[in-house]
C-alpha positions as CSV (number, residue, x, y, z in Angstrom):
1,X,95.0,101.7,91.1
2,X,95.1,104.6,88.9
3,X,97.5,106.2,91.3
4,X,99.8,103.8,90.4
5,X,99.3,103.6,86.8
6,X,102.0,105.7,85.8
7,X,104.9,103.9,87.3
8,X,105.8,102.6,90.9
9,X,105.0,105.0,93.6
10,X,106.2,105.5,97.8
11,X,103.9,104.8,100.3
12,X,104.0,108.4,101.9
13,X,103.4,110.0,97.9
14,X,100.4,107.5,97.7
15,X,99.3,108.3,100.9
16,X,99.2,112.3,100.1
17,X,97.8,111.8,96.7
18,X,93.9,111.0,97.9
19,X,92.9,114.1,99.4
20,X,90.1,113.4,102.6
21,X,91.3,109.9,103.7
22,X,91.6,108.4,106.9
23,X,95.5,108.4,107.2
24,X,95.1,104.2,108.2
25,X,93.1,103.6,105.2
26,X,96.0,103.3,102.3
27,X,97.1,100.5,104.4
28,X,94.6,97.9,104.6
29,X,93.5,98.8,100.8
30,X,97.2,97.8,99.5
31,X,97.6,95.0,101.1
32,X,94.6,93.9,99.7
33,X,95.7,94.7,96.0
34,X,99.1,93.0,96.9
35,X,97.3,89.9,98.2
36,X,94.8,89.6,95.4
37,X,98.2,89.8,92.7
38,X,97.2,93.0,91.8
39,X,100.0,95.0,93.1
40,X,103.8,94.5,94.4
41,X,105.4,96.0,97.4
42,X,109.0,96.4,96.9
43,X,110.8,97.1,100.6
44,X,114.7,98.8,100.2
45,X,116.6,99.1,103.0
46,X,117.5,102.4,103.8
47,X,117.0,104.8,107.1
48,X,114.4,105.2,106.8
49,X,113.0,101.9,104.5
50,X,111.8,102.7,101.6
51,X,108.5,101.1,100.4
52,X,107.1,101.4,96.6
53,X,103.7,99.8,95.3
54,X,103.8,99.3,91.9
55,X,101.0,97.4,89.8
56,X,101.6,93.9,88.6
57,X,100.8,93.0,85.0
58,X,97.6,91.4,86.3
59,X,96.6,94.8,87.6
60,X,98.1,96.9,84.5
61,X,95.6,95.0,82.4
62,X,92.7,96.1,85.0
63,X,93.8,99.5,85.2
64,X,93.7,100.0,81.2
């Protein structure tokens, strides 16, 4: 979460943030925030789509 502490980030920039990490594992770990309210996942269409995480208020509060 503190990745995305200082504003809404791109999948593939959150991705290349975490140095040694399985390149699957961003996957399952945001869906998880997004499911448990902690994160939103904002989809744009483009070519290619364009996805951003970005924290909830729920999750700023956690982050703090």
């Amino acid at each position: 979460m503190v990745l995305l502490g200082d504003g809404p980030r791109r999948y593939s920039e959150l991705r290349r943030s975490v140095e040694d990490i399985s390149p699957r594992m961003p996957t399952p770990t945001l869906h998880s925030l997004e499911r448990d309210g902690l994160a939103l996942r904002t989809v744009t269409s483009s070519s290619p789509p364009r996805v951003d995480y970005a924290l909830t208020p729920v999750g700023r509060t956690l982050s703090a």
